[in-house]
N, C-alpha and C positions, 0 to 999 in steps of 0.2 A: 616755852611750848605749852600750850593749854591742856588740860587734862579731862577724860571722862571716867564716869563710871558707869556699870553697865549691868543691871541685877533683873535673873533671866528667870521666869514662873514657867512649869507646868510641861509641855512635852518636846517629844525631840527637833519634831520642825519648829520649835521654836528657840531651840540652842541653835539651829541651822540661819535662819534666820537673825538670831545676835553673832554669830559670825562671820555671817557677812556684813551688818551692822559696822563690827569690829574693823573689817577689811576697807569698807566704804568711807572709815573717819578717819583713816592712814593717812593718806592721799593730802586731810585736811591739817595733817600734823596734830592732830591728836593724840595721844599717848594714854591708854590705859593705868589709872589706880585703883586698889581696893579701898581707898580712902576715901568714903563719901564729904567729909568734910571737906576737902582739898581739890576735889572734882569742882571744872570750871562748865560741867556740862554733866547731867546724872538723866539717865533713860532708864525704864522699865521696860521690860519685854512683858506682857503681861498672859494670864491664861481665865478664862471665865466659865471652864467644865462646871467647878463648885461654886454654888455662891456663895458660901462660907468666908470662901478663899478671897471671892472679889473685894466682899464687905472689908475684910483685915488688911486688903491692900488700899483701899481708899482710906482705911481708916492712919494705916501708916505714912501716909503721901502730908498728912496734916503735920506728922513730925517736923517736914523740910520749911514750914513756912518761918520758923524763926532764921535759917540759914538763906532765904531769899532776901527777909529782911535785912539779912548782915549784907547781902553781895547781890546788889540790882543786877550785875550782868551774870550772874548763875542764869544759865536754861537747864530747865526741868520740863524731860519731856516723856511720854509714854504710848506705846506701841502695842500691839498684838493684838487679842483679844478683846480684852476689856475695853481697850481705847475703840475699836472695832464696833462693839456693838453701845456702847454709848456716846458715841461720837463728841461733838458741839457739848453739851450736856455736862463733859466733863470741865468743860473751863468754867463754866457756872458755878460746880459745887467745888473746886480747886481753885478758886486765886490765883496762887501761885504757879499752876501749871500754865507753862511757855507755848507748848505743843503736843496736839494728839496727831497721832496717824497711824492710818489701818495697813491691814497685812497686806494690801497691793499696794501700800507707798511706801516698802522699807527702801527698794532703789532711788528713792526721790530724796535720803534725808538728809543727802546732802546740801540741796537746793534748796529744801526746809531751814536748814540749819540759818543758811544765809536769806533767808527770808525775815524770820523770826529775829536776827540780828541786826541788820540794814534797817528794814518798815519798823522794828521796835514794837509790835505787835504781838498777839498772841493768834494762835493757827489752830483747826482742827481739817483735816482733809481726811477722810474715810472712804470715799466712793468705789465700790471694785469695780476692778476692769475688765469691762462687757463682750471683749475677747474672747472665745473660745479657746484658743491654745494661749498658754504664756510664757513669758523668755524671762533669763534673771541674770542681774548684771551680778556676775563673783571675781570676786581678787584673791587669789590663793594664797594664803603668806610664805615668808619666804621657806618655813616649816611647817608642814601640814604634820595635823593629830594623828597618831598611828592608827585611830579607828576614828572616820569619819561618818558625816552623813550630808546626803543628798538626797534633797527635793525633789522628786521627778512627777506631780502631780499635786493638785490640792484642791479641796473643794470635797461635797461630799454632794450625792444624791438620793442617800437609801432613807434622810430625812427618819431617823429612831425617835417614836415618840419624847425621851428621854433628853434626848440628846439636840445641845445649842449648837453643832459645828457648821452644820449646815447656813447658820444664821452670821454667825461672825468670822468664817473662812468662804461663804460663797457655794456654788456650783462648781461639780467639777471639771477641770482644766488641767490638760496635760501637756508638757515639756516634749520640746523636741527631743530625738532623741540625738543625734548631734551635738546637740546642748548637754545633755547630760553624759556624753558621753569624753567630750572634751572637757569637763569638771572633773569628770571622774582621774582622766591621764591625767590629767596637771597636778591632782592630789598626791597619786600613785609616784611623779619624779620628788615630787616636794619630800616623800617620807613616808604617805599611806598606807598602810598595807589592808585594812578591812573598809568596807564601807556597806553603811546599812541604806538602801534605798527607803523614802520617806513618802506615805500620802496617805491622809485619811481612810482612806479606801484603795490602800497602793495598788490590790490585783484588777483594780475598774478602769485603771492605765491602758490608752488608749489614742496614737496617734497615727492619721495615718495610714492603717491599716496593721502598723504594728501596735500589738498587743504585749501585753507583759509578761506573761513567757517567751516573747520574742525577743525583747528588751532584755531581760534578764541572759539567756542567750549571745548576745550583742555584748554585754557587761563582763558577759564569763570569758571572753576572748580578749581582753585589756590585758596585754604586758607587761609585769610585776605587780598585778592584784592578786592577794593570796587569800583573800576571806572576802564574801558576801552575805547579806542580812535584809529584812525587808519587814517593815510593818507599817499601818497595821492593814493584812486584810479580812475579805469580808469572809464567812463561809456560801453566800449566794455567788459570789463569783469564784469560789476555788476550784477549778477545772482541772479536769484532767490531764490537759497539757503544762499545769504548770506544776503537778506531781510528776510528769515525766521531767521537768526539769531537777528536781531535786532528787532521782536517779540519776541523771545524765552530766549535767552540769557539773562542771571539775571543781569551782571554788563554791558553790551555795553553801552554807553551812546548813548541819544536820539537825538542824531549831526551827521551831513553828511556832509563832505566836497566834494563836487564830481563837480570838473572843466568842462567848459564846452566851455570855450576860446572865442564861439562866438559865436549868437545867428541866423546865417544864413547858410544853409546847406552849399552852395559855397563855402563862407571864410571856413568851416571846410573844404573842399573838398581840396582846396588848403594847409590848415595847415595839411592835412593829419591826422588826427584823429579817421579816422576809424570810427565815429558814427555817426548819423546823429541828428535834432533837435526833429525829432518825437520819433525816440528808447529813448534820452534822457528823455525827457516827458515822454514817457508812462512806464521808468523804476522809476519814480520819484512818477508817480501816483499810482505807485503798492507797495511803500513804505508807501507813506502816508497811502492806505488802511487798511496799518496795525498799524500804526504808524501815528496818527492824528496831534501832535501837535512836532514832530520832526522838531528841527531847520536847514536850510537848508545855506549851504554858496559855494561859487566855488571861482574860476581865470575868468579873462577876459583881452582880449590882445585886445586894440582898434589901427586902423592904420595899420593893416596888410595890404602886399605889394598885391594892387587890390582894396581897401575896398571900394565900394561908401558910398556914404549920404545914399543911400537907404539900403543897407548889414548892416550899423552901425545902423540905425531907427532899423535894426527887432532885434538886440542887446538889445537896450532900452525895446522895446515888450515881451521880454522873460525876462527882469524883471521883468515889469509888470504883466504879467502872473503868474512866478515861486514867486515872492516877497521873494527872498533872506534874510534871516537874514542878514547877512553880505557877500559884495563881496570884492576879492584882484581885483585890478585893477590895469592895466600896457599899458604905450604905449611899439608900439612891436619898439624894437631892436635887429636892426640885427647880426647874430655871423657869423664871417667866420666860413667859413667850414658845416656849415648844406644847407640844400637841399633849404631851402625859399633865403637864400642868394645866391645861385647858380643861382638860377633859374626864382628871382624873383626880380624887381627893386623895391626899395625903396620909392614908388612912392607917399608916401601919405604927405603931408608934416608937418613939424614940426609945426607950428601953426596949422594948424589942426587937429594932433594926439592932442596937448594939449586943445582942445576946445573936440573934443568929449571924450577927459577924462573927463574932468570938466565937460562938461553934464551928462556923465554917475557915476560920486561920487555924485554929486546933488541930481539925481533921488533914487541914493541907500541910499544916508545919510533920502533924506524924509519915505521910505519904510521901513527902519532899527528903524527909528523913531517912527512911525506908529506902528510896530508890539511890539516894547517894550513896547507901550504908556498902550498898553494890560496889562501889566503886572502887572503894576503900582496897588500895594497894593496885591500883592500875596505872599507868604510864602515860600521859597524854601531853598533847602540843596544845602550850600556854602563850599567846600574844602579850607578852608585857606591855601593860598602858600605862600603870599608875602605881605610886608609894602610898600605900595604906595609911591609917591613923597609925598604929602599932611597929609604921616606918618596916614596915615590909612589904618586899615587891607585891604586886597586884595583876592577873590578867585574866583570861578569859577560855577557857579548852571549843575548843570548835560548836559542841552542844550548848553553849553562851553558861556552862557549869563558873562561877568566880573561883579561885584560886589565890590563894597567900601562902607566900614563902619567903625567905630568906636569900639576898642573892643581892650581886652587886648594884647599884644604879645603873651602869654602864651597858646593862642588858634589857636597857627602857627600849618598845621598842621591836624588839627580837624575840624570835621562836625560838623556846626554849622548852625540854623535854622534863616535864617533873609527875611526880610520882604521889600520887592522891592518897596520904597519912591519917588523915581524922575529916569523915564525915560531920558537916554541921548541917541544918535546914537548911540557908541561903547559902554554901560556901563551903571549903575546903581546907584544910590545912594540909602545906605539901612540902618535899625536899627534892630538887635539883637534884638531876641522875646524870 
């Protein structure tokens, strides 16, 4: 039986996407190893947010050519992103790469496969599909992840100076909801019990006439789903109806990831954003109204091309303010080809993107701290997922708060009631009640 391997970059529709990957090579009797040596077929799922990140993964693709050398019929192939926005391009500067294909050709890779094997050829197909809605071929296995995710849109349109996604995932396209909705039940008998709805821009969801509070709505009525989750969306579309959802709705969980890149009108002006810091705030305060003790997390891009000391300080102040549960923080990096690179120098420099990073993890790791410290000796329902490095159980308290404890394997999986012992910044330490 042939083997692949299968090594996944960067975000969640792209772990969604190598799982259906996964489910699509079944079929071909392929079998899963973590041994790249011994794989008779090795795929990258790739991500190109950083170019940092691209540069390291091209630069490590060079490793495999002594192993193409040893094994003519090794296919080495790579997907996502990267493959996405450099298409053709890539078999030029790779040799040894068999196959590129873009994010609208993960359902074809079977046909790819047998392409690329039969003509003895090497492939690049990238072209997206000019579709306005789209459909996606999934195979559930015979066990679904206790916390899944699905795709119900992809594509972006809000075009952030900053930001490539627009470039290498398209315009956006949204999923029937039929489609998503019959993904979701099949997850839900396999084992499911959470699923985080997935799209660049998930609350821009739009089929139809159904909209994504409607959708969500629709999802909250699935028979044995007990948790919901949803990223990422925008704050120019966070509407009022889909804070009535997160009053209303029996399983939404009580988390919001909602980016907000920078905490001074200007820098959004320039990052193009479409929203400003007061619509943010006061869509945030009409959430809490309903929803008091909802944990709250975003994105932050410090060093954006302009940024003073003083644009970065009202950064820091909308921490202070909002008191984030947890934030992703990033110096910005430029991509060719988006608008900020065009149009905007570089100008902040490398020692001090890394200083007001470090200022700004400090202030969130004390904050993060702070608000967990709350917690300490509280009672809550933990979704067992995962056995930690320290080989203790691992899950998730409905506010997406992580939890580690002590407890059998056999409670992988299940809701279990434990009891919040030692506040850390990211996480918890707890003991089964």
């Amino acid at each position: 039986m042939p083997s692949f391997y299968l090594k996944t970059y960067g975000c969640q529709m792209n772990v969604y996407d190598s799982e259906r990957m996964v489910a699509l090579l079944s079929p071909l009797h392929y079998s899963p190893t973590e041994n790249m040596d011994e794989a008779d077929l090795i795929l990258f799922n790739t991500c190109t947010v950083r170019e940092k990140a691209k540069h390291k993964l091209l630069s490590d693709l060079g490793f495999l050519k002594p192993m193409k050398e040893k094994n003519k019929n090794l296919i080495i192939g790579m997907g996502g992103c990267v493959a996405q926005e450099e298409g053709e391009k890539l078999l030029k500067r790779v040799p040894h790469l068999d196959l590129v294909f873009g994010v609208d050709q993960v359902d074809e890779l079977p046909h790819l496969l047998e392409q690329v094997q039969k003509n003895k050829r090497r492939l690049s197909v990238t072209a997206f599909d000019t579709d306005p809605k789209f459909s996606l071929a999934y195979a559930v296995p015979d066990q679904s992840p206790v916390s899944s995710f699905i795709t119900i849109m992809k594509g972006c349109d809000k075009f952030c100076s900053f930001c490539i996604v627009p470039f290498t995932r398209g315009r956006e396209k949204s999923r029937s909801p039929r489609e998503i909705l019959q993904e979701i039940e099949l997850k839900v008998k396999k084992g499911t019990k959470e699923i985080t709805l997935l799209g660049q821009n998930v609350n821009s969801y739009q089929y139809e006439g159904i909209n994504f509070p409607k959708l969500l709505r629709m999802v909250d009525q699935i028979s044995g789903l007990k948790r919901i989750r949803f990223t990422s969306p925008h704050p120019q579309d966070f509407s009022d109806e889909l804070i009535e959802c997160y009053i209303n709705a029996q399983h939404l969980c009580p988390h919001l990831h909602l980016p907000v890149q920078s905490g001074n009108n200007d820098v959004l002006k320039r990052m193009r954003r479409w929203h400003t810091i007061e619509h943010y705030k006061e869509r945030l305060q009409k959430l809490k109204k309903g929803i008091p003790h909802i944990a709250l997390s975003t994105d932050i891009i410090v060093g954006f091309p302009g940024e003073t000391k003083e644009e970065f300080e009202d950064t820091l102040s909308l921490l202070k303010e909002i008191r984030y549960d947890f934030v992703f923080s990033f110096k910005y990096s430029s991509r060719q080809g988006t608008r900020a690179a065009e149009e905007f120098s570089d100008d902040v420099s490398e020692p001090e993107k890394e200083s007001r990073l470090a200022s700004l993890q400090r202030l969130q790791e004390q904050i993060s701290k702070e608000i967990n410290e709350t917690l300490v000796g509280i009672t809550q329902e933990v979704l067992v997922e995962a056995v930690s490095k320290e080989q203790r159980l691992q899950g998730r308290t409905p506010n997406n708060k992580i939890v580690h404890f002590e407890g059998d394997p056999s409670l992988m999986g299940k809701f279990v009631d434990v009891s919040l012992q030692k506040a850390m910044p990211h996480s918890f330490l707890g003991t089964l009640t």
